[in-house]
C-alpha positions as a Markdown table, in Angstrom:
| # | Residue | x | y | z |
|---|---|---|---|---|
| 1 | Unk | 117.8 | 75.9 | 76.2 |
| 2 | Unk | 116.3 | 79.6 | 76.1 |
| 3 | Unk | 113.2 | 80.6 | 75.2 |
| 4 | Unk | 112.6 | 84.2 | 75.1 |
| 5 | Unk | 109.3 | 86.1 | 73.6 |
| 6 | Unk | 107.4 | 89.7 | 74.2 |
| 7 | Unk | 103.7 | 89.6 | 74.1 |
| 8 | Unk | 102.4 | 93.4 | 73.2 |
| 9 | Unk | 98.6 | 94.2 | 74.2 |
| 10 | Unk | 97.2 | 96.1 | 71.6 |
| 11 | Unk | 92.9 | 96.7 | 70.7 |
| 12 | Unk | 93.3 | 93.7 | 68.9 |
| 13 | Unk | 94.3 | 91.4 | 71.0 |
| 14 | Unk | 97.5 | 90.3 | 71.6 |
| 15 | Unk | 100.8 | 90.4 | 69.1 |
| 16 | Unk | 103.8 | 88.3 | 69.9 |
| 17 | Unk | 107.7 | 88.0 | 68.4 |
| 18 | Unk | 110.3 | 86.7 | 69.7 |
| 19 | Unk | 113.2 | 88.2 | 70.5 |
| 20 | Unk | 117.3 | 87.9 | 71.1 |
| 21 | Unk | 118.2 | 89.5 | 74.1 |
| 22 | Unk | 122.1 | 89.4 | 73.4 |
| 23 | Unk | 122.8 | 92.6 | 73.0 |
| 24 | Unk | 120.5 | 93.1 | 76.4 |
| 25 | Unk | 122.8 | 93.7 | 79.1 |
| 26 | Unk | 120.4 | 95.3 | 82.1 |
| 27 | Unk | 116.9 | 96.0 | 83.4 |
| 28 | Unk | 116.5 | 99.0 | 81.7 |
| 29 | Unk | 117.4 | 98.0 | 78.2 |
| 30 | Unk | 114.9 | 95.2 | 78.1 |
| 31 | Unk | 112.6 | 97.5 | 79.2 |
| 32 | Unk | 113.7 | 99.9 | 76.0 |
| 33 | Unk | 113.3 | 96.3 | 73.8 |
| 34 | Unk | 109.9 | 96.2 | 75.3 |
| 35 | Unk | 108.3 | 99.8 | 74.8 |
| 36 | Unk | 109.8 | 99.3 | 71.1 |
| 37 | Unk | 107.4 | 96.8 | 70.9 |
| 38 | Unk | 104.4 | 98.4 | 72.1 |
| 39 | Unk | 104.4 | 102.4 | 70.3 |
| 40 | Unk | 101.2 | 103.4 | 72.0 |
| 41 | Unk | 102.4 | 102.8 | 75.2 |
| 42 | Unk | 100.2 | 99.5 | 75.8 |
| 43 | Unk | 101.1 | 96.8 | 78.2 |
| 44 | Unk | 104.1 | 94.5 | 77.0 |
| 45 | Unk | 105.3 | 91.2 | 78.5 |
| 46 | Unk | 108.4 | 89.9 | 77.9 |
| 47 | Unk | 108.8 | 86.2 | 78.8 |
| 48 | Unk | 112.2 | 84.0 | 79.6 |
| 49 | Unk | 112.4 | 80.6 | 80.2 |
| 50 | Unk | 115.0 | 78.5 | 80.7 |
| 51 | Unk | 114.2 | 74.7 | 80.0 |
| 52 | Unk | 113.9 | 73.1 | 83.4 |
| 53 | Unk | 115.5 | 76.1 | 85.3 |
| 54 | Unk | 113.6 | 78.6 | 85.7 |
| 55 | Unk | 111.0 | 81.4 | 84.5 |
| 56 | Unk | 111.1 | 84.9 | 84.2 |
| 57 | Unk | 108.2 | 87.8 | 83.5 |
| 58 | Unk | 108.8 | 91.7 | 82.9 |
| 59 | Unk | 105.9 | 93.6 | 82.6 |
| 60 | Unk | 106.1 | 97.3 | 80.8 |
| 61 | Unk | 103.1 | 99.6 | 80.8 |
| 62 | Unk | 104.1 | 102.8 | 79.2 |
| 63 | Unk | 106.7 | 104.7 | 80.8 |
| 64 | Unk | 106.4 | 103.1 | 84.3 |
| 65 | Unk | 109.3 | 101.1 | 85.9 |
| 66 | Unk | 109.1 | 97.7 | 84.7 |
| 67 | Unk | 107.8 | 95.1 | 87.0 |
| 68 | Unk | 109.5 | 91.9 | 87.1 |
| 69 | Unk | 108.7 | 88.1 | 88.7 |
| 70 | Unk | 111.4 | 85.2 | 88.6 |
| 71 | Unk | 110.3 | 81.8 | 89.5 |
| 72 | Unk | 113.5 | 80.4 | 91.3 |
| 73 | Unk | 116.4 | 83.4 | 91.7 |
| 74 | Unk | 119.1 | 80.8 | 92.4 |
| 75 | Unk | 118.9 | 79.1 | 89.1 |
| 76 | Unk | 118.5 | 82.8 | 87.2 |
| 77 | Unk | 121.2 | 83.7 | 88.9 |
| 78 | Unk | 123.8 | 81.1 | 86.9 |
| 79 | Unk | 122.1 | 82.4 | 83.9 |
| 80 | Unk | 123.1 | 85.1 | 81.6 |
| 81 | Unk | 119.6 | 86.0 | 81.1 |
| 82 | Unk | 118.4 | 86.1 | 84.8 |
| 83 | Unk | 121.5 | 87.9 | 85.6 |
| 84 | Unk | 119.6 | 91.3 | 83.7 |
| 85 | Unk | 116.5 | 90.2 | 85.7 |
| 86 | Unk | 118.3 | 90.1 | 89.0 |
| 87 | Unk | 118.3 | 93.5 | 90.0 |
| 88 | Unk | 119.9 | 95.0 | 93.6 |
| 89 | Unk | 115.9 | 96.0 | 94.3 |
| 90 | Unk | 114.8 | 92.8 | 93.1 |
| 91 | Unk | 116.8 | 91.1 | 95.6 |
| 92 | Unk | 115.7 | 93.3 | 98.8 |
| 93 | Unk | 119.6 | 94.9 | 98.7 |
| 94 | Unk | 121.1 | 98.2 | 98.6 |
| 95 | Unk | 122.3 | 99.4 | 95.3 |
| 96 | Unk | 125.9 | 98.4 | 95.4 |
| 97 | Unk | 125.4 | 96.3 | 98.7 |
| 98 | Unk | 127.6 | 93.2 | 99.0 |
| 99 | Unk | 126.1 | 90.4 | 97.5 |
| 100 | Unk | 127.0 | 87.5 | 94.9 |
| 101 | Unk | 129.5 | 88.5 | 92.5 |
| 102 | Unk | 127.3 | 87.6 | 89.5 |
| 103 | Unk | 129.8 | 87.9 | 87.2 |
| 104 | Unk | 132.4 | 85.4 | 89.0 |
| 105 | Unk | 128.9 | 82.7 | 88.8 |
| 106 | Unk | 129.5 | 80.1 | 86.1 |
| 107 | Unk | 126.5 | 81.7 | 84.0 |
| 108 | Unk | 125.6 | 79.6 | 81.4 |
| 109 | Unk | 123.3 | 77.6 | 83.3 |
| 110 | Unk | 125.1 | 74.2 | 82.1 |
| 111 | Unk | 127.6 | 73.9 | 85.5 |
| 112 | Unk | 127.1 | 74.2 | 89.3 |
| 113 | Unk | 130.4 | 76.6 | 89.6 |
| 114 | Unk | 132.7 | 74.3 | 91.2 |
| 115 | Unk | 134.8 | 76.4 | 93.6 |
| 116 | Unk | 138.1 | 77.0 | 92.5 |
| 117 | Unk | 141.1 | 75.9 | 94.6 |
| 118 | Unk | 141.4 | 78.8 | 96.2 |
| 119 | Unk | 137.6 | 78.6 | 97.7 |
| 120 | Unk | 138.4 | 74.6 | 98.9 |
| 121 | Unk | 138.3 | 74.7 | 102.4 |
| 122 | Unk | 136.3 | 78.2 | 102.3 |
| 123 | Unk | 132.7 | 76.5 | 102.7 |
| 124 | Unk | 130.4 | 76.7 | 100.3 |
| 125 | Unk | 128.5 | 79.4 | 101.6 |
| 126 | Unk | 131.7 | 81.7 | 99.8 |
| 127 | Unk | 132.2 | 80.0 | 96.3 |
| 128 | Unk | 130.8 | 82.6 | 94.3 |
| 129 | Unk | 128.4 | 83.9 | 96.5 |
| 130 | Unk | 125.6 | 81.9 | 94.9 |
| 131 | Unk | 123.6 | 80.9 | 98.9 |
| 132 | Unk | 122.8 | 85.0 | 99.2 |
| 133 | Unk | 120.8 | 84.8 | 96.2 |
| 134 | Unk | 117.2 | 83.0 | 97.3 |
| 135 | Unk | 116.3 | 79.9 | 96.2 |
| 136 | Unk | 112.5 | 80.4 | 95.1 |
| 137 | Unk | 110.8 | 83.0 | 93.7 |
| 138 | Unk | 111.4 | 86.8 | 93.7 |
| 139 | Unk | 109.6 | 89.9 | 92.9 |
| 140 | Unk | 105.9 | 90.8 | 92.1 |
| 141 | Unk | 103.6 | 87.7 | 92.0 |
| 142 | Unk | 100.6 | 89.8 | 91.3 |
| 143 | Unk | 102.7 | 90.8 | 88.0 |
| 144 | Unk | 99.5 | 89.5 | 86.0 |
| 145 | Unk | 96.6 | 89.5 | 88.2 |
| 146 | Unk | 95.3 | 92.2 | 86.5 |
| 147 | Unk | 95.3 | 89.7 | 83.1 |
| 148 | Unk | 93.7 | 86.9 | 84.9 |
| 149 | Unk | 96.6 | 85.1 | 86.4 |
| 150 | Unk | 96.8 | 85.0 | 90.0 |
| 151 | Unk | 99.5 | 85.3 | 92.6 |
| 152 | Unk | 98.9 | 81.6 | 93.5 |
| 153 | Unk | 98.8 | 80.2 | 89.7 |
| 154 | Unk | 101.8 | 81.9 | 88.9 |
| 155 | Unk | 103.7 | 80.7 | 92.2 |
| 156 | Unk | 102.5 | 77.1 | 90.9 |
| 157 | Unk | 103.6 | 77.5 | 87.5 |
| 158 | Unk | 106.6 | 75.6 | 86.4 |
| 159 | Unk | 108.0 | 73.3 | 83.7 |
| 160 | Unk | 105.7 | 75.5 | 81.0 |
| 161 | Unk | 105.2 | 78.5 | 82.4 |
| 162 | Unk | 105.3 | 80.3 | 79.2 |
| 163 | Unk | 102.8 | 78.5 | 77.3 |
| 164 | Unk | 100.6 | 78.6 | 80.9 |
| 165 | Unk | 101.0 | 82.1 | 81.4 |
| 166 | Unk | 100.3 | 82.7 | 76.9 |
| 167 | Unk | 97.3 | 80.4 | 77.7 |
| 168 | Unk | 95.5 | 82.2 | 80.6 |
| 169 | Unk | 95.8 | 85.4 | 78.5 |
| 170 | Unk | 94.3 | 84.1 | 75.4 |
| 171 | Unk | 97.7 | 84.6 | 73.2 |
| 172 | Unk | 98.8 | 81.2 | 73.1 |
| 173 | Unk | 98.1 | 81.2 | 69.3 |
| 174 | Unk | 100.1 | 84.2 | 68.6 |
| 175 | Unk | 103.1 | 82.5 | 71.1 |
| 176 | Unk | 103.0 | 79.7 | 69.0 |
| 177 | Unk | 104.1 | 81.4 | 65.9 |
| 178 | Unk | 107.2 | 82.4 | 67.6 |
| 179 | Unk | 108.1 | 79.9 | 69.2 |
């Protein structure tokens, strides 16, 4: 189960809706779904959480590059929606570097992509490429220290993230109504 929700700053606090991210397909176009969100450029958060998996945060101020934290990469990475979080930079490669063939995971986040036949005997290391992807978190923890959540409470953060993260900022209320 998804959960998936921006939470725009504006001078009045904060303003949440949730959103569908299948028509999202990278980085940059959830950053697009973002500034949509915010028209005078303030700061935008979008959170994704998968239920017992894994959490995601994007953080969009203005026109800057979005900055992006994902609590466990392994488990984003059998999941549609952490595949568009899981970014060559993200993951310390070269653009274009080998690495897991994201699309050849099982990506639903419901199966452990059994190798196929033709990886038995392989090692597992191979099937899919899933054991170059960390297991842990990956990309700025200091994401929100700014907003009052530190490095260390967001590391610690996991079951509810979401509804931590919406709590520490004051917006659980506003999360609420999407949710």
């Amino acid at each position: 189960m998804y959960f998936a929700a921006l939470l725009a700053r504006t001078e009045d606090g904060w303003e949440a809706s949730d959103t569908e991210l299948d028509d999202v397909e990278t980085l940059p176009d959830l950053a697009d779904l973002a500034r949509e969100a915010s028209p005078d450029e303030d700061t935008v958060l979008v959170l994704i959480e998968q239920e017992g998996g894994w959490f995601g945060v994007v953080r969009v101020d203005g026109e800057e590059d979005p900055r992006v934290y994902v609590s466990d990469a392994a488990a984003a990475a059998r999941s549609g929606y952490g595949e568009i979080l899981l970014t060559d930079e993200l993951l310390g490669r070269e653009p274009g570097a080998d690495g897991p063939d994201l699309d050849a995971l099982d990506l639903d986040g419901t199966e452990d992509g059994e190798p196929d036949d033709a990886d038995v005997g392989v090692g597992a290391a191979s099937a899919g490429g899933a054991d170059a992807v960390p297991h842990g978190p990956v990309g700025d923890a200091q994401i929100l220290e700014d907003l009052g959540v530190s490095e260390k409470e967001l590391r610690s953060m996991t079951e509810d993230a979401v509804t931590e993260i919406a709590d520490a900022l004051g917006a659980s209320e506003v999360l609420e109504t999407v949710r």
